[in-house]
matplotlib code that plots the C-alpha trace (Angstrom):
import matplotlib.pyplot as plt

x = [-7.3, -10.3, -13.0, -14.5, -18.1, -18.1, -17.4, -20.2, -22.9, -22.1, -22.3, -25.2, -26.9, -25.7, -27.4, -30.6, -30.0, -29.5, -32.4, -34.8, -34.4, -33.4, -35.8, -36.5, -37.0, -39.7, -38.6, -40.9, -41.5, -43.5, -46.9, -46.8, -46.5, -50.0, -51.0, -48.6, -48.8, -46.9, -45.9, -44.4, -43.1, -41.5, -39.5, -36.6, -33.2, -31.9, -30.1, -32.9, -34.4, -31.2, -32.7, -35.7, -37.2, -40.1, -40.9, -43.7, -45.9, -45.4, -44.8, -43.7, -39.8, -40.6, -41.4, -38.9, -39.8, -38.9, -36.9, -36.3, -34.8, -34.5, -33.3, -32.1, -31.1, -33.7, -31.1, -32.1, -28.9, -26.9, -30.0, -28.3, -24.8, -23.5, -22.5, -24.1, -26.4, -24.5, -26.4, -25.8, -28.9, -29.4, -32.1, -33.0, -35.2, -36.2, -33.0, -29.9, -29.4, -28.7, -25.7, -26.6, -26.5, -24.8, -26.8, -27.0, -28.1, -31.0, -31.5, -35.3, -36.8, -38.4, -41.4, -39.1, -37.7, -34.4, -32.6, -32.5, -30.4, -31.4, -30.1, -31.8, -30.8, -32.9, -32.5, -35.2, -34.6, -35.9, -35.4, -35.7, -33.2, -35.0, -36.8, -40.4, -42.8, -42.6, -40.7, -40.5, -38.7, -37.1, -35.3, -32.9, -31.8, -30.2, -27.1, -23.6, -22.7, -20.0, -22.3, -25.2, -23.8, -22.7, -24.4, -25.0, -27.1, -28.3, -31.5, -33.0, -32.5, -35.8, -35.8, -38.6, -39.1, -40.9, -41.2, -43.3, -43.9, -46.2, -48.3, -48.5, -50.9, -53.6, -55.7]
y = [-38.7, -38.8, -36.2, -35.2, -33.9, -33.2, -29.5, -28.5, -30.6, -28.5, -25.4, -26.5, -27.4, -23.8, -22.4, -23.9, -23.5, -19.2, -19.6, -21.4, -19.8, -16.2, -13.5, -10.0, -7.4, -9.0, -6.9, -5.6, -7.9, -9.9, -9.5, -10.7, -6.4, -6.1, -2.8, -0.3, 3.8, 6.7, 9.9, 12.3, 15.7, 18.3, 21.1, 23.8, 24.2, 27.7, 29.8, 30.1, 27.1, 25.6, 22.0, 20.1, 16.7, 14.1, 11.5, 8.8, 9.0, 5.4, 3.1, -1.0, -1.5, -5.1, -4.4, -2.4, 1.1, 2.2, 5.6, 6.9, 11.0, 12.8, 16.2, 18.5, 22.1, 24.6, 26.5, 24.9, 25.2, 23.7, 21.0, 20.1, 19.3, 15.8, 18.1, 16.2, 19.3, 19.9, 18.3, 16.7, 13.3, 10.7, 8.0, 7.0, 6.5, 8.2, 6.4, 6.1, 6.2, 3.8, 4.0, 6.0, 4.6, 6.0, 8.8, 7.5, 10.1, 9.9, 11.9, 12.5, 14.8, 17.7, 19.5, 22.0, 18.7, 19.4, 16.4, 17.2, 15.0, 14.8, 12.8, 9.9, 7.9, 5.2, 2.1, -0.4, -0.7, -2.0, -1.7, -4.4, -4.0, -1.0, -0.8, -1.2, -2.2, 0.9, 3.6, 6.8, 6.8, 10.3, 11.5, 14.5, 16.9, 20.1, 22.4, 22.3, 25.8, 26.0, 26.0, 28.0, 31.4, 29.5, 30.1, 26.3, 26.7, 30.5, 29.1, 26.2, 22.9, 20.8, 17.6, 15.8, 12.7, 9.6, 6.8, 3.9, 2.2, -0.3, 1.4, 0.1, -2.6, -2.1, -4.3]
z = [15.3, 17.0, 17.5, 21.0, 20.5, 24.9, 24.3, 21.3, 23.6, 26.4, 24.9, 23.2, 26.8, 28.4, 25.9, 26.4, 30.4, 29.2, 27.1, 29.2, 32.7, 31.4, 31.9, 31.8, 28.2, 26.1, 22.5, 20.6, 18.2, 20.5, 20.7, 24.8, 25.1, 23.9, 22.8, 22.2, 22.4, 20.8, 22.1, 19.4, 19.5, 16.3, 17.5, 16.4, 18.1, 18.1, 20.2, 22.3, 22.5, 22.7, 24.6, 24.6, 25.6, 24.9, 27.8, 28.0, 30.6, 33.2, 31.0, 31.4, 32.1, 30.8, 27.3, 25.0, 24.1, 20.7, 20.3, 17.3, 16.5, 13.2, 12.9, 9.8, 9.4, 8.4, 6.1, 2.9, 1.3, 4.6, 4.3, 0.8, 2.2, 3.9, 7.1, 10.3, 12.3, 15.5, 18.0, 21.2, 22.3, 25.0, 24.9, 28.5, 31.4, 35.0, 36.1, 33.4, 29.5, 26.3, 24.7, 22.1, 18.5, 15.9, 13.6, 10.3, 7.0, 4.8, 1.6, 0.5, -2.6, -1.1, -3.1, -5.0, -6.3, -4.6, -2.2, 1.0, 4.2, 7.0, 10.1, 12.5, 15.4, 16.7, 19.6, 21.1, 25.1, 27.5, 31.6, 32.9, 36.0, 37.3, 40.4, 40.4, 37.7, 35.3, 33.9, 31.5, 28.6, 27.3, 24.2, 25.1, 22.1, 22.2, 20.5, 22.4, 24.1, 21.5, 18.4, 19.7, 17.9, 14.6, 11.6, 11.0, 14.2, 13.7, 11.5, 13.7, 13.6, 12.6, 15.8, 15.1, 18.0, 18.7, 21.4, 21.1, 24.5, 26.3, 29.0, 32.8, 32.9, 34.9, 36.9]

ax = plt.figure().add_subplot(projection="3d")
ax.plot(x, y, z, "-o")
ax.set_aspect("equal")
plt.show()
């Protein structure tokens, strides 16, 4: 039997075509993004306060912004359990969302020498296909109507957000 090598050299060669010609997000571990900026905000979800947001001021669709939530109960005994805080988030822009990724837990030793969990989510996105040369990123958090009067929710939920992003060149 005999062996055709046609099909792995033309999938070799649409590769190079997809490689060579494509365009668009430059990720952010390439330094063509040039200096980068953070924007970073703590707050508490309560019944009150019940949403919030952080957004970047204009900031390059071209060059992927980095988004990255953590949030925990203030309750220092719920703190101690595995039980995910009841919060709703989107990562976005001005003109849609990212899927959002899935939260993952982290345990730490707090200064009472105690573990602690708390919960983060994080995605690196870039918008590429919007209109226009810039964009603002956003982080959404906030407590479902449901949960708003549970005692989970009762003593705040820490948020604490960041996004790192390329600012609009100037010229």
């Amino acid at each position: 039997m005999s062996r055709s090598t046609g099909f792995p050299v033309i999938v070799l060669i649409i590769v190079l075509v997809i490689v060579v010609f494509s365009s668009g997000c430059i990720n952010s571990l390439d330094n063509t993004c040039g200096t980068k900026l953070e924007v970073t905000k703590e707050y508490t979800l309560t019944k009150d306060q019940y949403r919030v947001q952080l957004d970047t001021p204009d900031a390059s669709k071209d060059c992927h912004a980095v988004m990255y939530l953590q949030y925990e109960y203030q309750n220092q005994d719920l703190k101690q359990t595995k039980e995910k805080p009841p919060i709703e988030y989107e990562f976005g822009t001005t003109t849609g969302w990212f899927p959002n990724p899935v939260s993952k837990m982290e345990s730490r030793t707090d200064p009472g020498n105690k573990v602690v969990n708390y919960w983060y989510a994080t995605t690196s996105q870039g918008a590429k296909n919007a209109m226009g040369d810039s964009t603002r990123y956003h982080i959404l958090a906030g407590l479902p109507a449901e949960v708003r009067d549970t005692p989970a929710a009762s003593s705040g939920i820490l948020v604490k957000m960041q996004i790192e992003y390329t600012p609009v060149k100037t010229e």
